[in-house]
N, C-alpha and C positions, 0 to 999 in steps of 0.2 A: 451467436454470441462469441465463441469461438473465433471466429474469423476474425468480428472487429476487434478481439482481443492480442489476435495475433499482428494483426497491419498496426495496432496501437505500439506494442512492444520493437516493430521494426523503426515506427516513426521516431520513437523515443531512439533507439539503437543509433540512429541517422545522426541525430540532433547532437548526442553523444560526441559521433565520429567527426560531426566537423565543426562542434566546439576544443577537439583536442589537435586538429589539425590548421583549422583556420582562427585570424581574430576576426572575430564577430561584433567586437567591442567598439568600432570608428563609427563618428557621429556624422550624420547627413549634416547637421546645422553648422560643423565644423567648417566643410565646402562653402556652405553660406558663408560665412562670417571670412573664411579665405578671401573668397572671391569678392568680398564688397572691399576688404582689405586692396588688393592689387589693385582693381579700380580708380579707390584713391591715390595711391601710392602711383599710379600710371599718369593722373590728373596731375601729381604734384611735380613729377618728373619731365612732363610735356610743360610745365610749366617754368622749370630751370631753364630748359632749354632756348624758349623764348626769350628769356628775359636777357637771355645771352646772344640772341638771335642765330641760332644755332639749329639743325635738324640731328635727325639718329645717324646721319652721316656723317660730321664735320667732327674734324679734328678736334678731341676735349684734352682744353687743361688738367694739370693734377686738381686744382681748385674744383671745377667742376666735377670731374671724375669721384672726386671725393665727396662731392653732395649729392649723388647718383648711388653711390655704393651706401653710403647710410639711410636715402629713402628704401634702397633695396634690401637692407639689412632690418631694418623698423618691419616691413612687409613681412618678412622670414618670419621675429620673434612674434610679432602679434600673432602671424599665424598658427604657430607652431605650438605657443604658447594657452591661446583657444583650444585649437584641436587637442592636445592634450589635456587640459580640466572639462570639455564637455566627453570628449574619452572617456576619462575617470567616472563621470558621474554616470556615464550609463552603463560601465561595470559593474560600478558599484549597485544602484538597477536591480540588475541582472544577474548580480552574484556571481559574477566572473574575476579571475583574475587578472590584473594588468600587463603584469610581467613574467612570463613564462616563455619556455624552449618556441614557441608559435611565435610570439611578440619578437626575439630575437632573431630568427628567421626572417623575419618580415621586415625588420630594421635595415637587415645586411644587404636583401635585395634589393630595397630601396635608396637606401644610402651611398650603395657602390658606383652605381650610374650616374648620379646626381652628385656627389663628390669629385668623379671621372668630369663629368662635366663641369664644376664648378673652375674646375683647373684648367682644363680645356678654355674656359672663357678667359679668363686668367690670362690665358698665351696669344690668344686674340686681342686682348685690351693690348699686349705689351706690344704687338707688332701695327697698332690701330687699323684693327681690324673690327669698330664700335660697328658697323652696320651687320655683321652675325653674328653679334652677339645675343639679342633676342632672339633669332630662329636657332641658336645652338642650346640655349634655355630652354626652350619649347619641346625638341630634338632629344634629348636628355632627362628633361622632366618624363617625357611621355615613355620611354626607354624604362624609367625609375619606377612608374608608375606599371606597365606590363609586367615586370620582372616581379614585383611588390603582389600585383592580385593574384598570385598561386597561393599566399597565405591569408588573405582576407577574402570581402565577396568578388567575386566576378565581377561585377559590376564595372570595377574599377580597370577593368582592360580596358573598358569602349571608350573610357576618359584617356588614358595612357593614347589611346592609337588614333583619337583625336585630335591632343597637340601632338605629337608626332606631325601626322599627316599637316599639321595648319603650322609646326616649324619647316618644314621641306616647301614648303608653299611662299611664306616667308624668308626663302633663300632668295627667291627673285624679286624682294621689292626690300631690299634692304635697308633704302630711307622711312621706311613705315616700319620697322620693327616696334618699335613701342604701341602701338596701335594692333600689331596680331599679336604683342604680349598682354596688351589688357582683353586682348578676348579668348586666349588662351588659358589666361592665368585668373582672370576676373567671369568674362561671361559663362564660360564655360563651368567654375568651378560651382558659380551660383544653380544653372542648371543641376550641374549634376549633383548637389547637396539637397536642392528642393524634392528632386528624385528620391534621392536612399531615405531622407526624412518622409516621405509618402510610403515609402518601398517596408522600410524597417524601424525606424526609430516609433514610427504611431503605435505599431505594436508591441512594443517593450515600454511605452511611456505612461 
């Protein structure tokens, strides 16, 4: 009795240490909902392009450039804005708090790389340089994403070093970048949402 009283007291101790280190708080079904997100957003971008008779190579007008940056920009808040209220609600759950010293940690690492890059693409648009722009996306994301999982689960490295590896892959097919971002950014994110939702959300739910 003893014993399992003592393994009880450490498992609790554990649970403790990496609710006040890690957030524990992110939604598998967030990735879902990302990912069916970019998908679209991939469909309707492949689909500017055409109409223009245009690949992820060819020179883009401002016109077009600018109907490419607002599908891209629609993807972001949906996403962003998802993963944030199913966030919340399983916080809330779980009787956790949203925003604490953990959460801003996790922001910084996340945001720094992904910022870095968003400018970074920025100075490739201005010298059209449109065919790495996906794989510098991908390259960055996955960057944002490794730096990011020392404050949340683990998990989320193997996604970070997936697009990684699948933007460095898409350095050499430049006219397909749209095609390794919907499966960076969409297949991928659906996987690995379906994951953490089996992994952890069934058991807080």
């Amino acid at each position: 009795m003893e014993n399992e009283k003592y393994l009880r007291d450490i498992s609790e101790i554990k649970q403790m240490m990496d609710r006040s280190s890690r957030f524990i708080s992110l939604s598998g079904l967030a990735g879902v909902f990302a990912g069916c997100y970019a998908l679209i957003g991939a469909v309707i971008a492949r689909n500017i392009l055409s109409e223009h008779d245009l690949d992820y190579n060819s020179s883009l007008n401002p016109e077009i450039t600018t109907e490419l940056f607002l599908v891209a920009i629609a993807v972001l808040v949906l996403a962003l804005g998802t993963a944030i209220y199913l966030t919340t609600q399983k916080a809330k759950r779980n009787d956790q708090k949203i925003w604490d010293s953990t959460t801003k940690r996790l922001v910084i690492n996340f945001f720094a790389p992904l910022f870095s890059g968003g400018i970074f693409c920025l100075v490739l648009l201005q010298y059209g340089l449109a065919g790495l722009i996906a794989p510098s996306m991908l390259i960055f994301y996955g960057l944002a994403l490794i730096h990011g999982s020392k404050y949340t689960f683990g998990d989320l490295k193997s996604l970070g070093y997936s697009n990684l590896i699948l933007g460095l892959i898409a350095t050499q097919f430049p006219g397909y970048g749209i095609y390794f971002w919907a499966v960076g950014f969409g297949v991928f994110h659906i996987i690995y949402g379906v994951w953490m939702y089996n992994k952890y959300d069934r058991k807080s739910a």
